[in-house]
N, C-alpha and C positions, 0 to 999 in steps of 0.2 A: 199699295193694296196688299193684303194680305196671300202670301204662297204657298196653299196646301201641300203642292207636290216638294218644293224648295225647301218648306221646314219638315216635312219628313225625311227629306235627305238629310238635314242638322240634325235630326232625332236619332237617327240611325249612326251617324257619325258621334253626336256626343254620347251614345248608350254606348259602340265600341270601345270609344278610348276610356269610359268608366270602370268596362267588363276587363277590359285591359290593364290597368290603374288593379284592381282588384285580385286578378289572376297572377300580376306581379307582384304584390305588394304578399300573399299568400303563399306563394311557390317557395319550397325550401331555402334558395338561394336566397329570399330574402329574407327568413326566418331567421330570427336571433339566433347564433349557435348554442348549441348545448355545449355548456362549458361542469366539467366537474372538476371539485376542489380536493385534491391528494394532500394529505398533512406528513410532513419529513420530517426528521429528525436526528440532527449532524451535533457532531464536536470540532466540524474541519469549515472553516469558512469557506474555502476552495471547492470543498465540494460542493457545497450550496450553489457557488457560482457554475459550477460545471453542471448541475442537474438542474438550474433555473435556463440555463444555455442548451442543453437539450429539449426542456419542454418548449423553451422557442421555437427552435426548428421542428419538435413537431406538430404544436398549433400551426404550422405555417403548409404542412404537409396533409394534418386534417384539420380544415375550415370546418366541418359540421361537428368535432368531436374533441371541443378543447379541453384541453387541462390547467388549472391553474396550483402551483406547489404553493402549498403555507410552511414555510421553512420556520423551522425551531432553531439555532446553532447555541446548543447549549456546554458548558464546560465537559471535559471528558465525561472524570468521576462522576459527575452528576449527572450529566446524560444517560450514563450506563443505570444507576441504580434508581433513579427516576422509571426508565423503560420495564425495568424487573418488577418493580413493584405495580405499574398499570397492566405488564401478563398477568404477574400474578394475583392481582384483584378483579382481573378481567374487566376492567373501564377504563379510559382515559388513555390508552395506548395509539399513538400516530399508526397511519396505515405502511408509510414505509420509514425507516429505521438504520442510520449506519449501526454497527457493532466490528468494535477492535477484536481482532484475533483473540488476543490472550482474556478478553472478556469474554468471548462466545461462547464457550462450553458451559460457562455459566446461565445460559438460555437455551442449554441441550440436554438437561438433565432431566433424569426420568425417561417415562417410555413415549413410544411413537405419538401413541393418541393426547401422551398430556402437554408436547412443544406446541407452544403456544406462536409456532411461528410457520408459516406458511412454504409446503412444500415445493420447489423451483425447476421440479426434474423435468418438465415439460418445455420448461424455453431453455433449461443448461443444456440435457442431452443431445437437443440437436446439434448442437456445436461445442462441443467440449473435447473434441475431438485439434478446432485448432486453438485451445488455450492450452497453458502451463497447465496441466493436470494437478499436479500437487498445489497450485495456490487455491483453487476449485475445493479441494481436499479440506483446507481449513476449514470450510463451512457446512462440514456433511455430516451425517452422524447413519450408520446403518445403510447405508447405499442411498440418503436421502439429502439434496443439494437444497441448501437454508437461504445460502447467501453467497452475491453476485460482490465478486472484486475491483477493485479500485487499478489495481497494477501486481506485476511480478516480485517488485521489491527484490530484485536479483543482487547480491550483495557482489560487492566489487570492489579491487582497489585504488584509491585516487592518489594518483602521484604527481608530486609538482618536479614537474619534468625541467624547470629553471633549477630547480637544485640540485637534481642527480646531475645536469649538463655540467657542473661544478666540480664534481667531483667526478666526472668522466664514467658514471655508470648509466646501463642504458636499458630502461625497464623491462624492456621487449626479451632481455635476457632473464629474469628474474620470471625462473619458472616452480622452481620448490620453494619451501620454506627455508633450507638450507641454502638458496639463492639470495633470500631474502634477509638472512640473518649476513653472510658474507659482503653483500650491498651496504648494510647496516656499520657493520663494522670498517667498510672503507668509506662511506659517506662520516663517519663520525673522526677516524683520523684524517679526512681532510679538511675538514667544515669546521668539526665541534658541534654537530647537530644529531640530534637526533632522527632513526629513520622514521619512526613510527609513535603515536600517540593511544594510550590505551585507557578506557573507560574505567572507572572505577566504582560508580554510582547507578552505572545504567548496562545492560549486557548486548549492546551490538558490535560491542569486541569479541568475547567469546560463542555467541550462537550462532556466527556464522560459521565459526573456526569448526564448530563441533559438527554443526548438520554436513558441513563440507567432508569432513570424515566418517559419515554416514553414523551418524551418533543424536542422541539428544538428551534429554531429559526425562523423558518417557520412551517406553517399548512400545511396540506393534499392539499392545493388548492394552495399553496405557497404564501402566505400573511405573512408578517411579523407578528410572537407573542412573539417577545425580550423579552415586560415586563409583560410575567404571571405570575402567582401566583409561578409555579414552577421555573424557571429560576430565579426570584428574589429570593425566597428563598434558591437557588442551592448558588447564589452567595455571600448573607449574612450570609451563612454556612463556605463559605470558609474561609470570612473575621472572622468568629468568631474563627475558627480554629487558625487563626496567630493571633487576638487580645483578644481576649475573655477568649478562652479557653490555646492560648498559646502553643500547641501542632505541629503546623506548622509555617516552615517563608519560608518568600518568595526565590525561586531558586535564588541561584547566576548568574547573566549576565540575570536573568529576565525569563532566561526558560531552560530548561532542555538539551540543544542542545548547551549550551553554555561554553568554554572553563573553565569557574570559574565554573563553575555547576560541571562536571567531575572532576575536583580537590576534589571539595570538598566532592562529593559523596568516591571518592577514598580513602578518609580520614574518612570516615563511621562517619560523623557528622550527618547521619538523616538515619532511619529506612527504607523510604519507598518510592515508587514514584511511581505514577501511571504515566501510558504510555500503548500504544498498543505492542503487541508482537513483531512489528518489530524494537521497540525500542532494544534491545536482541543486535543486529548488535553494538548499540553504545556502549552497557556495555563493549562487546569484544573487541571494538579497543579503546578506551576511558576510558574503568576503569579497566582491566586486575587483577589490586589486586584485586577485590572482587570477583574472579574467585573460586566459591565452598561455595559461603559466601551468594550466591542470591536465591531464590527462586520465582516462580510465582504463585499467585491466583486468584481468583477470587475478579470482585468489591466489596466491602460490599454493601447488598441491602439497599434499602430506603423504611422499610414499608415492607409490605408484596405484596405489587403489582407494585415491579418494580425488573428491570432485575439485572443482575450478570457482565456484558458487555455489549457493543455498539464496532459498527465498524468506526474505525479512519480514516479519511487522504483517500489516495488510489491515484491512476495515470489508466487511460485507455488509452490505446492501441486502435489506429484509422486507418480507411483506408482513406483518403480524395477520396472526386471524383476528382482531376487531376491526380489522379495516373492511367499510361497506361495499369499495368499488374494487376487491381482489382481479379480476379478469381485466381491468383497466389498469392495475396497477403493473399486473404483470405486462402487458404488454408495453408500458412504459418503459418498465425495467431491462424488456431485451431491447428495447430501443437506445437505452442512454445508457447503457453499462455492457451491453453483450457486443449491441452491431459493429459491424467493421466502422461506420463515424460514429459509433462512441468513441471506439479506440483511438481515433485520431482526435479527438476533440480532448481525450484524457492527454494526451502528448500536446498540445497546442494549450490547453486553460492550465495543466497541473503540471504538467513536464514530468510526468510518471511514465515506463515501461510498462504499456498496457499489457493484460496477458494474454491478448490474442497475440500469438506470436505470427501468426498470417499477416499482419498488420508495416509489420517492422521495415520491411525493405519500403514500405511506400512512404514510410514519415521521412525518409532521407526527403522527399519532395514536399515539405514542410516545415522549412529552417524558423527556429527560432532562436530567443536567448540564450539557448540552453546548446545549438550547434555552433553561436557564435561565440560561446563562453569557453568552451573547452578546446583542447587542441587535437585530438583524434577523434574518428569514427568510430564512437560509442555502439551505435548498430552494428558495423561487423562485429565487435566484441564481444556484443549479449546474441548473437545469432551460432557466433565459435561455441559460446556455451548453453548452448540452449537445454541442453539436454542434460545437464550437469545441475541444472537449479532446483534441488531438494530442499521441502520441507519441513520441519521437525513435525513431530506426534503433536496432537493439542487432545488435551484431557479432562477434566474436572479438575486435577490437581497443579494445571499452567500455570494460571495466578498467585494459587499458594507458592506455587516453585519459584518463579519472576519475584515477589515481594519478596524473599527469603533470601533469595540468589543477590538481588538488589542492597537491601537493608543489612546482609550479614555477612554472607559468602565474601564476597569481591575487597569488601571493605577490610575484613581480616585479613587478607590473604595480600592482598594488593595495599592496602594502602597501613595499615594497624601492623602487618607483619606479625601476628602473635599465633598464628595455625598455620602450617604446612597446607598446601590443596587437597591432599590426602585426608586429613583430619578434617580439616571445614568439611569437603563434601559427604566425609564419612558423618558429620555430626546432621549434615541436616537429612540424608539418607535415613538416620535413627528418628529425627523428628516425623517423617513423612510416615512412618508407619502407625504413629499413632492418630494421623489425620482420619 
């Protein structure tokens, strides 16, 4: 028989679980998240891997506010002139953007209102206070922060501490350059080796040597000063090291990134090589046998009134103004490049000296390849010198200077022998004036 009172209890219970069914299936939680698409734009595959590793973790941090990166990883050159020409046709420009150093000032040219790249002072200045100041510097123009860094790029020197044990020298002594030349010259009458390898092709031989002597290539006002007193000397120092003195020859393949270079370091035919920290990355996929055999120091000083380090190279992270989701992007950007876990996550995916230097004591609790590959505490080393890690000037006229310096300079002087360092730098100081 049919149960009026019965199936209105069913009525009532199946309309709940409906109203139920409905109110959950509606509720934000279950709502699709909103996911936005950020377009990047790299010449580094690592960093692609490093900022597709951070937008994980922050999908995972906001469920209702995801982001997805459309990574580009296009060659340098073409990356760079590619980007230049979508500012400056105002279309087609990704919303974030690496740009190398010695490229950027070529995207800072002109006035405030015509950079076509979006101003960062709002998420740097809160904390720029614990980064490397001067790597922050490469990216500014006018007291205005462009672009977020990848690392310190602290230039250092690597010594294969199996070799000097050879010849009974012991790096930790080796505090000037006159320490270093002395080392040199008793490593070579024991060995027959050379102390030291110098670039010929590429200048991460001499820009650290100069910035270390609080020098560069431009002044405080960005005016060419190629040929002062110190720069000439920087560079007839090095010539005397390969000819003079005997103690260095020139890198195989011209520079230190070169497939004959890694041979032959692998072969532990030279002591020593100056480079920035993030050089560390090539030892481990490029020279593997000298894993336990390497060490890093500090530069030898020049004098008593110059530095220990200078900071190398470097890539910034940009927002361009056609990008649609700017306030998203930027907050991305102090997420995966500023925060204290960027900076561990740059040391963990790239093996780069982040430049939050706040950061440093705690990656000691973070060993990877890179603690197991060398044979000292890298971190006290760059913490001794923290304060020591200068930048050169970067200007409109970098690149002209780096192409010049590259194709002409180094190659005369160092490898042709037919100019004195004096004359090169004085010949391309005459050039720069008619730029």
């Amino acid at each position: 028989m049919f149960n009026l009172k019965s199936n209105s209890k069913l009525s009532v219970t199946l309309l709940a679980l409906i109203m139920g069914a409905i109110f959950i299936l509606c509720s934000p939680a279950a709502a699709k998240a909103k996911t936005t698409e950020l377009t990047v734009s790299v010449f580094v595959g690592l960093h692609e891997e490093l900022l597709q590793t951070m937008a994980s973790k922050w999908n995972k941090m906001h469920p209702d506010n995801q982001i997805e990166l459309e990574v580009e990883v296009i060659q340098y050159l073409d990356m760079h002139t590619k980007l230049l020409l979508q500012l400056q046709s105002g279309t087609g420009a990704p919303c974030l953007s690496d740009i190398e150093t010695s490229q950027f000032p070529n995207f800072l040219k002109g006035k405030k209102e015509n950079i076509q790249l979006v101003s960062l002072n709002d998420i740097i200045k809160p904390v720029e206070d614990n980064f490397i100041k001067s790597r922050l510097g490469l990216y500014a123009k006018d007291g205005v922060y462009y672009g977020t860094p990848y690392h310190v790029g602290a230039g250092v020197m690597y010594y294969n501490k199996a070799i000097l044990d050879k010849a009974g020298i012991n790096a930790e002594d080796i505090v000037t350059w006159d320490d270093f030349v002395a080392a040199g010259k008793k490593l070579k009458s024991k060995t027959g080796l050379p102390m030291m390898t110098v670039e010929t092709s590429d200048d991460w031989t001499i820009h650290p040597i100069v910035t270390s002597r609080k020098s560069g290539f431009l002044d405080e006002n960005l005016n060419p000063i190629v040929d002062n007193d110190v720069n000439v000397s920087t560079l007839q120092f090095l010539h005397d090291l390969m000819y003079k003195l005997e103690i260095a020859v020139a890198a195989p393949g011209g520079m230190h990134h070169a497939e004959e270079y890694y041979a032959f370091m692998s072969q532990q035919k030279a002591a020593a090589v100056l480079m920035p920290i993030w050089y560390m990355g090539r030892f481990t996929e490029y020279m593997p046998d000298l894993k336990g055999k390497m060490i890093v120091r500090p530069l030898p000083k020049w004098g008593y009134d110059s530095f220990r380090s200078s900071g190398m190279g470097g890539t910034g992270t940009v927002i361009t103004k056609q990008c649609e989701h700017i306030e998203l992007a930027k907050e991305f950007l102090t997420f995966s490049k500023l925060s204290k876990e960027a900076s561990i996550e740059i040391w963990n995916t790239l093996g780069f000296d982040p430049p939050r230097w706040d950061v440093w004591p705690e990656l000691k609790n973070h060993p990877n390849r890179f603690t197991e590959y060398f044979a000292n505490d890298f971190f006290a080393v760059l913490a001794d010198i923290k304060d020591e890690i200068q930048s050169p000037n970067v200007g409109e006229l970098t690149p002209v200077i780096k192409s010049k310096m590259l194709s002409g300079v180094l190659f005369d002087v160092l490898v042709k022998r037919t100019k004195t360092a004096k004359e090169s730098l004085t010949d391309l100081a005459n050039e720069l004036k008619n730029q």
